[in-house]
ZABA-604963 format. One record per residue (C-alpha): x, y, z. Coordinates in steps of 0.001 Angstrom, whole numbers. Example, Ala and Ser with C-alpha at 12.3 -4.5 7.8 and 13.67 -1.06 7.14 Angstrom:
<recs>
REC       X       Y       Z
REC   12300   -4500    7800
REC   13670   -1060    7140
</recs>
This chain:
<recs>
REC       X       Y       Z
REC   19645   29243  -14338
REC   18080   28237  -17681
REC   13817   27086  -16974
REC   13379   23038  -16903
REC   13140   21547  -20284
REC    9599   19868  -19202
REC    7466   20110  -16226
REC    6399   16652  -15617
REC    9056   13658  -16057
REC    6481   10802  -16300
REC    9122    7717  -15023
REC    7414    4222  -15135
REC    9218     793  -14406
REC    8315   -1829  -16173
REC    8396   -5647  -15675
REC    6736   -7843  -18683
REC    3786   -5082  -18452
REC    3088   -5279  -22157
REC    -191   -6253  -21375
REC    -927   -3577  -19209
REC    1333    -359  -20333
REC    -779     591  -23323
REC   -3911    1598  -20621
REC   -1403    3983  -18816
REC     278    5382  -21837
REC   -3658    6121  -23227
REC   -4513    8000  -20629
REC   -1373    9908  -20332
REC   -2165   12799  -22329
REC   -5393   13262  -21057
REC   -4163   12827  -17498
REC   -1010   15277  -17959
REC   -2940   18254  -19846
REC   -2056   22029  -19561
REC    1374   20483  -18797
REC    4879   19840  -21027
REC    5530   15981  -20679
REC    8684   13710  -20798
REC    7855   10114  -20571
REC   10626    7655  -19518
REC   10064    3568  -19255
REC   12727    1740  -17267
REC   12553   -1722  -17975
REC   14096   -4173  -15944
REC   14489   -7270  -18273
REC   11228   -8043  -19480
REC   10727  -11065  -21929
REC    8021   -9337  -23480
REC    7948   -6751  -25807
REC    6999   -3901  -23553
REC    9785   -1332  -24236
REC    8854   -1778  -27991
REC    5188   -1129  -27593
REC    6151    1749  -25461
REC    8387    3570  -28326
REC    5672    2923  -30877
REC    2946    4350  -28775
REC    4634    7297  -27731
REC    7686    8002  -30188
REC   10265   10233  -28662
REC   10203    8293  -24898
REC   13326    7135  -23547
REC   13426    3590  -22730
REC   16544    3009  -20192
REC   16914   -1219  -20447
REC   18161   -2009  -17062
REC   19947   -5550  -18219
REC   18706   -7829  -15549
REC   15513   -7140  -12946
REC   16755   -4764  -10650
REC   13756   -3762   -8852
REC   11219   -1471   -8429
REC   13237    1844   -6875
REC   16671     643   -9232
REC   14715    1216  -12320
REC   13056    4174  -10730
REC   16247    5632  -10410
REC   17440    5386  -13447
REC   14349    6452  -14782
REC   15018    9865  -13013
REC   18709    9974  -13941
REC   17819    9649  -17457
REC   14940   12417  -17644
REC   15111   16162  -18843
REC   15326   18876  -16503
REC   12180   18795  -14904
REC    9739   20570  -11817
REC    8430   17124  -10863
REC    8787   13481  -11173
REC    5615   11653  -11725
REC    6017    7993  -10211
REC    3539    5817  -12368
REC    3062    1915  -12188
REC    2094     917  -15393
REC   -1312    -721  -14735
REC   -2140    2976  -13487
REC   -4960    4932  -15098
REC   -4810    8758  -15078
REC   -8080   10997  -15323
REC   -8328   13948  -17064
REC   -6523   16838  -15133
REC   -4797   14231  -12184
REC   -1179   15642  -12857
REC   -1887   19643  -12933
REC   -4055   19360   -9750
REC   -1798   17205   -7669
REC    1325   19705   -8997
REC    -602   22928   -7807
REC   -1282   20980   -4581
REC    2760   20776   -4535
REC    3051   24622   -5685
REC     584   25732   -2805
REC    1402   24066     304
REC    5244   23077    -137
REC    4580   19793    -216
REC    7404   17185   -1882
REC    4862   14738   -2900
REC    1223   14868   -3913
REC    -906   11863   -4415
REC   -4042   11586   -6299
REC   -7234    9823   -4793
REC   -7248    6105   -6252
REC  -10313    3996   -7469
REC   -9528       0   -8362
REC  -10656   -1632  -11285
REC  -14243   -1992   -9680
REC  -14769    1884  -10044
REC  -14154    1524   -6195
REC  -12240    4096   -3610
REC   -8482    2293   -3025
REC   -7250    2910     540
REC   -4581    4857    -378
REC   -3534    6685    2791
REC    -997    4989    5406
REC     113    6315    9109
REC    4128    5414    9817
REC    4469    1606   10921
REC    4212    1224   14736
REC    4829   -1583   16823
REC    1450    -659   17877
REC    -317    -654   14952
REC    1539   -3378   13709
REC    -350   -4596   16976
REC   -3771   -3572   16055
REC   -3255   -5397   12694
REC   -2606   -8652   14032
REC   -5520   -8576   16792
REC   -8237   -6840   14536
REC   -6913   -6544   11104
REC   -5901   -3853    8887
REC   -9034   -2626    8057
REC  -10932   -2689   11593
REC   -7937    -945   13405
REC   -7431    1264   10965
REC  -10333    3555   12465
REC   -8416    4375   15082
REC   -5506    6553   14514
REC   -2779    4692   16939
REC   -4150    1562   16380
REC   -4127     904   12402
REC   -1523    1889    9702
REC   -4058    1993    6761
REC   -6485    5020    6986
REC   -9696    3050    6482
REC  -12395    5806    7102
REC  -13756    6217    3586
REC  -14865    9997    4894
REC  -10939   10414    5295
REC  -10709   10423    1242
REC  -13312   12908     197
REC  -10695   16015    1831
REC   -7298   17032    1723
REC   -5164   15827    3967
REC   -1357   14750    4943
REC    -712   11221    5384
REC    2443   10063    6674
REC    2740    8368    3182
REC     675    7231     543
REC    1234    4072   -1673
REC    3354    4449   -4757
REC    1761    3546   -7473
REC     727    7568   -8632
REC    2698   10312   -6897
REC    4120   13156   -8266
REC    7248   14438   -6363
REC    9290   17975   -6552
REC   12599   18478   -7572
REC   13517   19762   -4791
REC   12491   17149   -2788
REC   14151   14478   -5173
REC   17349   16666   -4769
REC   17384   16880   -1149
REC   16342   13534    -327
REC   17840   11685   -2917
REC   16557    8322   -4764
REC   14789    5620   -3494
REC   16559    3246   -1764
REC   17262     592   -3942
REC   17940   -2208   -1547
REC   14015   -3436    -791
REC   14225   -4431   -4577
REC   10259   -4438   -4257
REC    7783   -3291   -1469
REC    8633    -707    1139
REC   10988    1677   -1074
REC    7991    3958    -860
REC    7253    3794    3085
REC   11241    4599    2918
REC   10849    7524    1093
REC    7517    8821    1991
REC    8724    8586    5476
REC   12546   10245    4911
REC   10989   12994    2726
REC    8510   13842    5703
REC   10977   13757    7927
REC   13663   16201    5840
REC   10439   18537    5799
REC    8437   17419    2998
REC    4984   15857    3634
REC    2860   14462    1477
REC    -356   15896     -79
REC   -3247   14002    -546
REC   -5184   15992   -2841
REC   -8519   14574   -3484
REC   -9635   16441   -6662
REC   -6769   14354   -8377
REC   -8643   11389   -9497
REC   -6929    8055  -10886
REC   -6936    3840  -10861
REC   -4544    1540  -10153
REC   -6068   -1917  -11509
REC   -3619   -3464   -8718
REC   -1129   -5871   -8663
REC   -1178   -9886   -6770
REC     453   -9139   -3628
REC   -2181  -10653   -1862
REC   -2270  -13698   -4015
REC    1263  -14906   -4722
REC    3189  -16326   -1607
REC    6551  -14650   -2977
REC    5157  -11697   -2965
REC    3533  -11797     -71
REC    6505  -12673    1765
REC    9173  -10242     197
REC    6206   -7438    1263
REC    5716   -8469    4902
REC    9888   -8978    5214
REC   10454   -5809    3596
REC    7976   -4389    6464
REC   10203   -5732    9587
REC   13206   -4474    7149
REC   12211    -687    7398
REC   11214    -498   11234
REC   14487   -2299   12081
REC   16439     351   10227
REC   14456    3179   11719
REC   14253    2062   14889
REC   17027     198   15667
REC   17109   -3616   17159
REC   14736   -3796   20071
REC   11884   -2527   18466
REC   12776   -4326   15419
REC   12941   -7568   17695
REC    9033   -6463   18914
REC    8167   -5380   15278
REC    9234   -8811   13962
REC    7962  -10883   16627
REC    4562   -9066   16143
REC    4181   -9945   12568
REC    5500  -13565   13297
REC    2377  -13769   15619
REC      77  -11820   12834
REC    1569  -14471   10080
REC    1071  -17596   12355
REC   -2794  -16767   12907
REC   -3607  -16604    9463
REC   -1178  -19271    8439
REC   -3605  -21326   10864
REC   -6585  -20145    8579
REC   -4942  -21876    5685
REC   -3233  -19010    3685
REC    -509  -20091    1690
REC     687  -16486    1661
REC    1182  -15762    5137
REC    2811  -19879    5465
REC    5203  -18667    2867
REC    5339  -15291    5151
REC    6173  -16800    8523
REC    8772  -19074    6905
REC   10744  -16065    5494
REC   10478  -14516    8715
REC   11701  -17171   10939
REC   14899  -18222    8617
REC   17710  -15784    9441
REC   19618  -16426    6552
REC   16606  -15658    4304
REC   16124  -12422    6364
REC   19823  -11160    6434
REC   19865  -11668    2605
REC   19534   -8797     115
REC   16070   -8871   -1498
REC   16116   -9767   -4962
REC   14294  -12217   -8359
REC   15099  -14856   -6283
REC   13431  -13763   -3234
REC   10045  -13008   -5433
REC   10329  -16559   -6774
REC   10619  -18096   -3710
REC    7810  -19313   -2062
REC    9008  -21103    1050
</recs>
């Protein structure tokens, strides 16, 4: 069996990021060294110029133009599909910023313990730690979150999905998943497990996989040493977003755990989104509308969904 061409296929989707891709594509060098480097962009119909900028900044990339916005995994995908023979995939969003050293540490983490995906430890744009770490979803902690919040339950263990303990972040450890804006994952795991699953469209695809991957027998790695920032996207802000995240959520625990629990899972974040729709937010009214019309819930996620904001 001939060696892989590189060892790092850098794969980032792309979605009018022109404004944000040259940061990532900066610090790529720096952030892959010691290591042979393919870099593929997936775009997924932007209208601005993004998968130009990206072939001028780093000539010799692939660019794979989707056609039409396919979402987040789709591109992904193709992303993959379109690489060299690689050892790892290296999942990038492209308002990521690597540090010097992130990629060889987190694949060494994956050499060492076995590991199918390693994830570095994340700082936002404020120079702050990012709560990076997540425990599976729970009807429990899906619980917790709607009585205390995310952050508050998420000292306890079976009561929060988010690992909030800032201590939690300064060792190694092995979350249940991570988030999936930076992770690096084998071959081999992306060859047993297969692709992301392409029908969230947006949000969840990496719960999905973090989760499958664990349970096929390969954990993640949070590897502390691995430094990076994600400047963050505006979830939290846009009511489409918002929504297609927290459906997306109710999505995943009905598949895994079939319709009862979905039913409690569901009815749960219903009760979460009607609190805080009663504080005002716009993004959990658009939220708990999405959740309580069927047809909007049986439909396949998609542009429209995004756009939609109740």
């Amino acid at each position: 069996m001939s060696p892989p061409a590189v060892d790092v296929a850098v794969v980032v989707v792309t979605y009018n990021s022109a404004d944000v891709l040259p940061g990532l594509l900066d610090s790529l060098a720096d952030g892959l060294s010691g290591l042979s480097w393919h870099l593929v962009v997936a775009d997924n119909d932007s209208s601005d110029d993004v998968a130009s900028r990206a072939l001028d900044l780093v000539p010799g990339c692939t660019v794979v133009r989707m056609g039409r916005n396919a979402g987040y995994a789709a591109g992904l995908n193709a992303g993959v599909g379109a690489a060299p023979p690689h050892r790892a995939v290296l999942v990038l969003n492209p308002d990521v910023r690597l540090e010097p050293g992130c990629v060889a540490r987190l694949l060494d983490a994956l050499d060492r313990s076995g590991a199918g995906i390693a994830v570095p430890r994340l700082a936002d744009s404020g120079g702050h730690l990012h709560l990076s770490m997540r425990r599976e979803p729970t009807v429990l902690r899906a619980l917790g979150d709607a009585v205390m919040g995310a952050r508050r339950a998420g000292r306890w263990s079976r009561l929060g999905e988010l690992v909030t303990d800032p201590g939690a972040y300064d060792h190694p450890a092995t979350p249940d998943w991570a988030e999936g804006s930076t992770q690096l994952i084998s071959a081999r795991c992306w060859q047993t497990c297969g692709g992301w699953d392409e029908s969230f469209f947006l949000y969840s695809e990496e719960t999905e996989y973090g989760l499958r991957a664990r349970d096929a027998g390969y954990a993640t790695a949070y590897v502390p040493d691995a430094r990076a920032t994600h400047l963050q996207g505006d979830s939290t802000t846009s009511p489409g977003l918002w929504a297609l995240l927290v459906a997306n959520r109710v999505r995943l625990h009905r598949r895994r755990h079939g319709w009862l629990s979905g039913t409690v899972f569901w009815a749960v974040t219903v009760a979460r989104e009607a609190s805080r729709t009663a504080l005002g937010r716009a993004t959990s009214r658009a939220a708990l509308q999405m959740l309580t019309s069927p047809r909007r819930m049986r439909e396949s996620p998609g542009p429209h969904t995004v756009a939609w904001n109740g």
